[in-house]
C-alpha positions in Angstrom: -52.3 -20.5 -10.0 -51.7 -24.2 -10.6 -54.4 -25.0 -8.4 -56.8 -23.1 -10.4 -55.3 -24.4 -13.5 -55.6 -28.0 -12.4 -59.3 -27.3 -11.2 -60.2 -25.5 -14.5 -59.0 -28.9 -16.5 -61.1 -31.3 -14.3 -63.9 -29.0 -15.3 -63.5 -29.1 -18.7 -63.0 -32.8 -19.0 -65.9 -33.6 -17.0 -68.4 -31.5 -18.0 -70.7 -33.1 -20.6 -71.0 -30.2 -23.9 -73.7 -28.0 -25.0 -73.3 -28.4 -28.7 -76.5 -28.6 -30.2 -74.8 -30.8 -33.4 -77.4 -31.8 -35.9 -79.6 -29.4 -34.8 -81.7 -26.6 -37.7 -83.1 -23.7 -36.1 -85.1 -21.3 -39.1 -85.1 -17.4 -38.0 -87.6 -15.1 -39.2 -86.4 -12.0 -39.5 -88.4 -8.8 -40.5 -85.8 -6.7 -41.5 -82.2 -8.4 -41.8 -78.7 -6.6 -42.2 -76.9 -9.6 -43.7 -73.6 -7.5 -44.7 -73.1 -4.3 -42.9 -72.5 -1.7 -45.1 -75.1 -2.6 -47.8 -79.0 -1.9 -47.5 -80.8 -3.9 -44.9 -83.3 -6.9 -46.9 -87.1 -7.0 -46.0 -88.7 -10.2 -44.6 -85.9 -12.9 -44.8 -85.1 -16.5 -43.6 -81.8 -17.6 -42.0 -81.2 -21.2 -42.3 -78.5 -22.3 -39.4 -77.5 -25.9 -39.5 -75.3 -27.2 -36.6 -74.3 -23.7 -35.4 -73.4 -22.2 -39.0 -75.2 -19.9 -41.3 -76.6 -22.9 -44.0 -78.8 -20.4 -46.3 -80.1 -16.6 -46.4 -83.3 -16.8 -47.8 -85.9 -13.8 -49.2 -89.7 -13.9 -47.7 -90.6 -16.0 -44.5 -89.8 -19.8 -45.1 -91.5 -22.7 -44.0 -89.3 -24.6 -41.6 -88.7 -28.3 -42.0 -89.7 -31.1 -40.2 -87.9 -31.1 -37.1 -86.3 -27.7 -37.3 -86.7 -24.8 -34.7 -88.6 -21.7 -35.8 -87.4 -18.7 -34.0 -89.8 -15.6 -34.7 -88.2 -12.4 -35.5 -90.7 -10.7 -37.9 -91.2 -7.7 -35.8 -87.3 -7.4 -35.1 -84.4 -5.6 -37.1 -81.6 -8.7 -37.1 -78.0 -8.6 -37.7 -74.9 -10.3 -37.3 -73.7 -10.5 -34.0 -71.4 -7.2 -32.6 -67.4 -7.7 -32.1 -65.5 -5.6 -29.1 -61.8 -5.4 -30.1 -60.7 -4.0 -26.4 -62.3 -5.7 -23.4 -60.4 -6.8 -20.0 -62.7 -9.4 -19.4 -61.1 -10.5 -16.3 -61.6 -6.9 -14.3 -63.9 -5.5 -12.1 -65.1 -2.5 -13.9 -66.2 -0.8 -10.2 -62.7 0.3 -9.7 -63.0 1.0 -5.9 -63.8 -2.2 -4.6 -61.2 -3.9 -7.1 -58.6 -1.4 -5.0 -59.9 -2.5 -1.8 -60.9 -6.6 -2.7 -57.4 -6.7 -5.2 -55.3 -7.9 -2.0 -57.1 -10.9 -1.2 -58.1 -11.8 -4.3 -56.9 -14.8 -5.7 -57.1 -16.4 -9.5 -60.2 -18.4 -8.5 -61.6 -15.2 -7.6 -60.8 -13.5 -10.7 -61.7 -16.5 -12.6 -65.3 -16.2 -11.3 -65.5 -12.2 -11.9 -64.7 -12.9 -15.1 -67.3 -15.8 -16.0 -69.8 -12.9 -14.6 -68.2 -10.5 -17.1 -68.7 -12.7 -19.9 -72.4 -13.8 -19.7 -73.2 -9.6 -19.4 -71.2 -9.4 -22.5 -72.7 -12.1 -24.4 -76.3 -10.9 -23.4 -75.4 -7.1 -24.7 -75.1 -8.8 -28.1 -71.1 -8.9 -28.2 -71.0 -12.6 -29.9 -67.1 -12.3 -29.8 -64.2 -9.9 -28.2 -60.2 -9.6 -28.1 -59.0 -9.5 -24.7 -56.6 -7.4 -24.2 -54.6 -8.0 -21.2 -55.8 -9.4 -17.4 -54.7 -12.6 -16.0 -53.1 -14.3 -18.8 -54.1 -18.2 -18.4 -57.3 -17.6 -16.5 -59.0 -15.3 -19.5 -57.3 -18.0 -22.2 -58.7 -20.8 -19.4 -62.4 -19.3 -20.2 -61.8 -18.8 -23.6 -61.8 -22.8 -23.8 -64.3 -23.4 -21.6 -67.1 -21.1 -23.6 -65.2 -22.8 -26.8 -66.2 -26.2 -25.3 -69.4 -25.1 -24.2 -69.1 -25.5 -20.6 -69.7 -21.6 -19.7 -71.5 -19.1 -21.4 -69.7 -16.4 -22.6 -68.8 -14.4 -25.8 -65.9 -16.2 -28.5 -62.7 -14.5 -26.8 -59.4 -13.9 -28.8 -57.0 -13.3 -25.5 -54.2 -11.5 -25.7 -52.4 -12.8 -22.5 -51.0 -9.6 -20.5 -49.9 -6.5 -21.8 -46.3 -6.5 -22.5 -44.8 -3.5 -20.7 -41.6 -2.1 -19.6 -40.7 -1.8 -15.6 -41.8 1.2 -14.0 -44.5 1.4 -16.8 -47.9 1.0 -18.0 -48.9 -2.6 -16.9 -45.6 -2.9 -15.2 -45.9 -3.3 -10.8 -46.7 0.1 -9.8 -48.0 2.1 -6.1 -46.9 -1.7 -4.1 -44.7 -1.5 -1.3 -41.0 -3.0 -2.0 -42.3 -6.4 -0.6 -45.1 -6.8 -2.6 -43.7 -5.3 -5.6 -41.0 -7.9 -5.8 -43.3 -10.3 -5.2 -45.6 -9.3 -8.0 -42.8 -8.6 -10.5 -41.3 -12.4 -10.2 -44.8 -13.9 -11.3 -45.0 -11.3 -14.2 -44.0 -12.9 -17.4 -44.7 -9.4 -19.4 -42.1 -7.5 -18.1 -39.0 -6.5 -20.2 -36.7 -3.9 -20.8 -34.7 -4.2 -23.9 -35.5 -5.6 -27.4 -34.4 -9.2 -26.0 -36.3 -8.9 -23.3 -39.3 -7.8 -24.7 -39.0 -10.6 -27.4 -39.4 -13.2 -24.2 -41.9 -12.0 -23.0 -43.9 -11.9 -26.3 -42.5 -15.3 -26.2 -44.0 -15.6 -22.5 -47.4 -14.3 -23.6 -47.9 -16.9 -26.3 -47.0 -19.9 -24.4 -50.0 -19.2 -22.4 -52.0 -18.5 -25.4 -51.7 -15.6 -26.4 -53.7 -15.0 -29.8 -52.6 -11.5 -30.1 -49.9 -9.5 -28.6 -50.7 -6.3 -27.1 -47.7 -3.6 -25.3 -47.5 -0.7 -23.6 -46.3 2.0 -25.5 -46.9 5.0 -23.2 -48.5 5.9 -19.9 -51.6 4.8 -19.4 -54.5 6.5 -16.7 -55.1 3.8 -14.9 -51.2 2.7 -13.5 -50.7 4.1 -10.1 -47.6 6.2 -11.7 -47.4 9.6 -12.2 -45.5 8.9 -15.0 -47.9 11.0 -17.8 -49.3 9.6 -21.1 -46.4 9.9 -22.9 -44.2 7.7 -24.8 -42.4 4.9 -22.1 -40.9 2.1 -24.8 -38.0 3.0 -27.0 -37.9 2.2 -30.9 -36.3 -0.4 -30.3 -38.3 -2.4 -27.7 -41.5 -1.7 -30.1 -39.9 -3.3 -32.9 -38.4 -6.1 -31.4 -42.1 -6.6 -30.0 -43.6 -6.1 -33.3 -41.5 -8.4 -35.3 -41.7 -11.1 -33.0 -45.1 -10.7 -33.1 -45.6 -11.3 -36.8 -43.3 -14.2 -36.4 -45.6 -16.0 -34.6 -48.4 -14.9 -36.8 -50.1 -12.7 -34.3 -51.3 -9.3 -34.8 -49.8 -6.8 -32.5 -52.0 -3.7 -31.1 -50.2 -0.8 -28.7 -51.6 1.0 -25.5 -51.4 4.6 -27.1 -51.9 8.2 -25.4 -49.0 10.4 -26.5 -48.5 11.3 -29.9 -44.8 10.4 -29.9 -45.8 7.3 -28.3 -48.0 6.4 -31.2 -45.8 7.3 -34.1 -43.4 5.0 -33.1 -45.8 1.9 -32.5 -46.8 2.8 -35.8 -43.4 3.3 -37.6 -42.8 0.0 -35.6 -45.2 -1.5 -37.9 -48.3 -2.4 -35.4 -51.2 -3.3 -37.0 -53.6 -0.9 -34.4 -53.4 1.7 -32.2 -55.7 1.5 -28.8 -56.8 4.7 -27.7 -55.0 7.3 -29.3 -55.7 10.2 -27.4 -53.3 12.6 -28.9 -53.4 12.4 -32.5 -52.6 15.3 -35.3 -52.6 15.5 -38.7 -48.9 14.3 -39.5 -50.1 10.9 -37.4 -53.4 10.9 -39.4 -50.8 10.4 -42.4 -49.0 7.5 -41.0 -51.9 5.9 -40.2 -52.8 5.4 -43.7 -49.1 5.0 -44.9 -48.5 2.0 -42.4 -52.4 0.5 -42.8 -52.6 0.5 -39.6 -56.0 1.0 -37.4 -57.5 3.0 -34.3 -59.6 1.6 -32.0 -60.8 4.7 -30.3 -62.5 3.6 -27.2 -64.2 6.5 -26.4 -66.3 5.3 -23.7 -63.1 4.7 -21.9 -61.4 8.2 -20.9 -65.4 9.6 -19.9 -65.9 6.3 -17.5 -61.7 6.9 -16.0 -62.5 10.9 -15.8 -65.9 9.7 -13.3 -64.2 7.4 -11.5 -60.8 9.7 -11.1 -63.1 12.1 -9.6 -65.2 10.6 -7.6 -62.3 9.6 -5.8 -62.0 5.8 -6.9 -58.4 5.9 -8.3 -55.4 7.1 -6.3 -54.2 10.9 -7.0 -51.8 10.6 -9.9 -54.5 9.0 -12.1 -57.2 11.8 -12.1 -54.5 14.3 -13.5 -54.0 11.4 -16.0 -57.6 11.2 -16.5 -58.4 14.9 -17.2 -55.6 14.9 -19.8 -56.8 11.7 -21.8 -60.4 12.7 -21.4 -59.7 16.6 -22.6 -57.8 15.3 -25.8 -59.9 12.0 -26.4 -62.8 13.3 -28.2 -61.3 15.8 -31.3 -58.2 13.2 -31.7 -61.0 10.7 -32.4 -62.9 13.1 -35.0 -59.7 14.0 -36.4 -58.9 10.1 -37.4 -62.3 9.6 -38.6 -62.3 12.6 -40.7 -59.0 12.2 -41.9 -60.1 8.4 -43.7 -58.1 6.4 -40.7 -59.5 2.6 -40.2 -61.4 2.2 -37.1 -62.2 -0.8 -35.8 -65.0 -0.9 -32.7 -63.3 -1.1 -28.9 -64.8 -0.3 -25.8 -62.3 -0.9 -22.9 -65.2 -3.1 -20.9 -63.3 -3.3 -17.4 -62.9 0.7 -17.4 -65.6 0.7 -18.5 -69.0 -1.1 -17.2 -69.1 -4.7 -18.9 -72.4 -5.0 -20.5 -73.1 -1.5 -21.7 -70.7 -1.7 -24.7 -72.8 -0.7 -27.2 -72.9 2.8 -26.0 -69.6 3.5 -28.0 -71.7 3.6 -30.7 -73.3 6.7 -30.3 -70.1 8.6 -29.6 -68.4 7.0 -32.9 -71.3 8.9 -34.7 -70.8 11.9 -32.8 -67.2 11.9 -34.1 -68.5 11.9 -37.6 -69.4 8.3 -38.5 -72.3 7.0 -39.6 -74.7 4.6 -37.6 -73.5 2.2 -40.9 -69.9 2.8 -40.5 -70.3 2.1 -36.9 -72.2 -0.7 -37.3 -69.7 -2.2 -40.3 -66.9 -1.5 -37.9 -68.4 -3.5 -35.0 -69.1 -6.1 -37.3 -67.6 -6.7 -40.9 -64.7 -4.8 -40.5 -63.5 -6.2 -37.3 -64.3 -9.9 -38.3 -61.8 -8.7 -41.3 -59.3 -7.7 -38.7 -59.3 -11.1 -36.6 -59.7 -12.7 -39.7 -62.9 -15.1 -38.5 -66.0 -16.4 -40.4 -67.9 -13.7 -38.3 -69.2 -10.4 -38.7 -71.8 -10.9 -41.5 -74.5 -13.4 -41.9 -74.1 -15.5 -45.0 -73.6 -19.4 -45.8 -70.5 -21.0 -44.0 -70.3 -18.1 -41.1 -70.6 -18.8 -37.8 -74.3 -18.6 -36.8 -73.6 -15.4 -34.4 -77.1 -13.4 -34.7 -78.6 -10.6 -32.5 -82.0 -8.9 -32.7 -83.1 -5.7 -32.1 -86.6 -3.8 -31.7 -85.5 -1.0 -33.5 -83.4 0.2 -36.7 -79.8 1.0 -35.2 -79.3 2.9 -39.0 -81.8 5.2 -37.9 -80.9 5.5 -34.3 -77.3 3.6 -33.2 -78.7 3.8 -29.8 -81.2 0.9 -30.4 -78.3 -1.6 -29.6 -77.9 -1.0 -26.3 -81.1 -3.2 -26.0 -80.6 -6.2 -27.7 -83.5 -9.1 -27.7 -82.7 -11.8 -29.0 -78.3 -13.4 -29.1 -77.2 -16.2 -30.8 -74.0 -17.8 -30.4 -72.1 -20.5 -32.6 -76.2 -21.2 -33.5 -77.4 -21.7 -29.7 -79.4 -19.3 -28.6 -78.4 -17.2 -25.1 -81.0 -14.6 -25.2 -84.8 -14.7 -26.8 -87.4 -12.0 -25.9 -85.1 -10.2 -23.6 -84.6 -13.0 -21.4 -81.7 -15.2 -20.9 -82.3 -18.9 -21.9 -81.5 -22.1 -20.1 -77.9 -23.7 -20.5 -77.1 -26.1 -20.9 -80.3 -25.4 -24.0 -83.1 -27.2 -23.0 
C-alpha cells in the first residue's frame, strides 16, 4: 500500500497538467437541454471559458478570434450525466476478480480502476460517487483526474463501506489465516456505536467525501447471512451523526425492509438499493427527506452472474431474492412521490453501460425527463456541485447525443461527443488525444 501511495505522489508531482486555462471553445448545439426538467431550446451556443459554462446563447454564434468551434448542430446536447453508485475500483467480470483477487495487489487495482474510469467518462458520466473499494487508491485517482494527469470522470469517493464483522463488506468466505490478515488492514470494521464512529473517522482520514454503511446483507458477501437488517439502531446512528459532523452525507447499503427503516429513522440522507420496500417505508421516505437510489441494473446483472455460476453458492439464493423483489419496490417508491436520485452499481454491473438504468427507471413509471433530471439536476443538488445543468458559472461538463433521449431514454447509451471541466474526451464517437492536442 505505501508503495503505491508513494509511487502515485511522484506521479502526480511530476506529471506536467492538462488544463487548457485561457482557452474558449464555442459549441453548436442543435437542440440543447440546458436545465433538465424544462423544454429543450432550438439551435443554441454554449460559451465555455477556461473549463466553465461563460454564456448560453439562442441561434448559432460566431465564435471569436482564437476560440474553438465544436459543431453540434445535428446533435441533441446536455449537461453531462452523474452516477451516484459506482465501485470504480472493481472488476465488474466477477469470475476472474474471484480467481485474479489473491494475487492482486493495490497497483493492480489501481490500474483496473484507471481502465474503469476512462469507459465511464466516455459513456457520458462527467462525474460519480464512489461508493466503497479500496479506500486511498479510488481517493488517489480522484486527484489525479482532478489534476489532470488521468482521464476519468470527477469522483466523490466514499472510502470503504463501513460495516459490521461477519457482515456486508466485513472479511467473509477467507480461511482463518487470511481472514485475520484481511481484517487488521480494514479500517471499516466496527461493532458498536464507538466503534463504528472510528471507523467513519477512519474513512475520512483517507478522504472520504461521503460515508456509506452496511445496513443489511448484501448479494454479493460470501455469507449466507440473507438481505436482512445486520446493524443495530444504535450503530446506524452513531454512523449517521458522525457523519453529519464532519459535513458528509451518509448513504446505507439497503435490502430488507427493517434494514431500511432504521437507516432511515437513523436519519440517512439515501437509501442504496432498497429492494424490499412497502408502503409504511414509502412514508418515511418522505417524512425523513431522504432518497433512493434504486440501482436497478444491479440485482438483473448479480441474478446472471449468480447463475452462471460466477459467485459462490450462498449468493445466487441472495441474488434471486433481491432480483424477485427489486423491480415492484422500485415502482412502488416512484409511485409513491419518493426522491430518486440515478445509481447504477458500475462494478456489479459492467462499467461503461450505465446509461442503461435509464430505461428501467421509466419502466418503473418515470418519465425519460424525470430520469434525465435525476441523472443530472437532481443529483448535482444532492452532492451539492456546480454540475448537472448547463448555465453561466457551472462546470463545462457537456455530452452529445444523435438522438432525443425525451423521446427514447435509450439514445444515451451512445453518446458522441463528452466534455469534461471544458476539455473535450470524446468528439464524433471517438476518443480524443490527452494530454489535448
Amino acid at each position: 500500500m505505501k508503495r503505491a501511495i508513494l509511487a502515485a505522489t511522484l506521479l502526480l508531482a511530476s506529471t506536467p497538467l492538462a488544463a487548457q486555462s485561457g482557452s474558449t471553445t464555442y459549441i453548436h448545439a442543435g437542440r440543447l437541454l440546458d436545465q433538465p426538467g424544462q423544454a429543450p431550446r432550438g439551435a443554441s451556443t454554449i460559451i465555455v471559458r477556461d473549463g466553465k459554462v461563460a454564456e448560453v446563447r439562442d441561434g448559432f454564434v460566431a465564435p471569436e478570434a482564437d476560440a474553438r468551434l465544436v459543431d453540434l448542430k445535428t446533435q441533441f446536447v446536455l449537461p453531462g450525466l452523474i452516477d451516484m453508485h459506482v465501485h470504480i475500483s472493481s472488476d465488474d467480470n466477477l469470475l476472474r476478480s474471484r480467481l485474479e483477487g489473491p494475487s492482486r495487489d493495490v497497483e493492480d487495482v489501481f490500474v483496473i480502476a484507471q481502465n474503469n474510469a476512462r469507459l465511464t467518462l466516455e459513456a457520458g458520466f462527467t462525474t460519480v460517487r464512489d461508493l466503497g473499494g479500496e479506500g486511498r487508491a479510488t481517493a488517489t485517482l480522484r486527484d489525479a483526474i482532478n489534476n489532470g494527469v488521468i482521464v476519468g470522470p470527477t469522483i466523490i469517493p466514499a472510502g470503504t463501506m463501513v460495516s459490521v464483522t461477519g457482515g456486508h463488506g466485513g472479511v467473509n468466505g477467507l480461511n482463518r489465516v487470511f481472514t485475520h490478515a484481511v481484517a487488521a488492514e480494514r479500517t471499516n470494521i466496527c461493532d458498536g456505536p464507538d466503534s463504528c464512529a472510528s471507523a467513519v473517522r477512519a474513512q475520512i482520514s483517507i478522504g472520504a467525501e461521503v460515508i456509506k454503511f452496511a445496513a443489511t446483507g448484501g448479494v454479493r458477501s460470501n455469507v449466507a447471512g440473507g438481505l436482512g437488517k445486520q446493524m443495530t439502531d444504535a450503530e446506524m446512528k452513531s454512523i449517521v451523526d458522525t457523519g453529519h459532523s464532519f459535513g458528509r452525507k451518509v448513504t446505507a447499503h439497503a435490502h430488507g425492509k427493517e434494514g431500511i427503516d432504521a437507516a432511515l429513522r437513523a436519519g440517512v440522507d439515501s437509501i442504496e438499493h432498497g429492494s424490499f420496500i412497502d408502503d409504511e417505508t414509502v412514508k418515511l421516505f418522505k417524512a425523513e427527506g431522504a432518497a433512493l437510489v434504486p440501482t436497478a441494473v444491479a440485482p438483473i446483472a448479480a441474478l446472471a452472474q449468480a447463475r452462471r455460476g460466477d459467485a459462490p453458492a450462498p449468493q445466487l439464493a441472495k441474488a434471486e431474492e433481491a432480483a424477485a423483489a427489486h423491480a415492484a419496490s422500485m415502482a412502488r417508491a416512484v409511485k409513491g412521490g419518493v426522491r430518486i436520485l440515478f445509481g447504477t452499481d458500475s462494478g456489479v454491473a459492467p462499467h461503461g453501460d450505465n446509461a442503461k438504468e435509464f430505461a428501467l427507471m421509466v419502466k418503473a413509471g418515470m418519465t425519460p425527463a424525470q430520469a434525465i433530471k435525476s441523472a443530472t439536476a437532481d443529483n448535482a443538488a444532492e452532492l451539492d456541485r456546480p454540475i448537472g445543468v448547463i448555465a453561466p458559472g457551472r462546470d463545462a461538463d457537456i455530452i452529445a447525443i444523435a438522438a432525443d433521449p425525451l423521446a427514447d431514454v435509450t439514445a444515451l447509451e451512445k453518446v458522441d461527443f463528452v466534455m469534461r471541466r471544458g476539455v473535450v474526451h470524446k468528439l464524433g464517437g471517438k476518443r480524443q488525444p490527452f494530454p489535448p492536442e
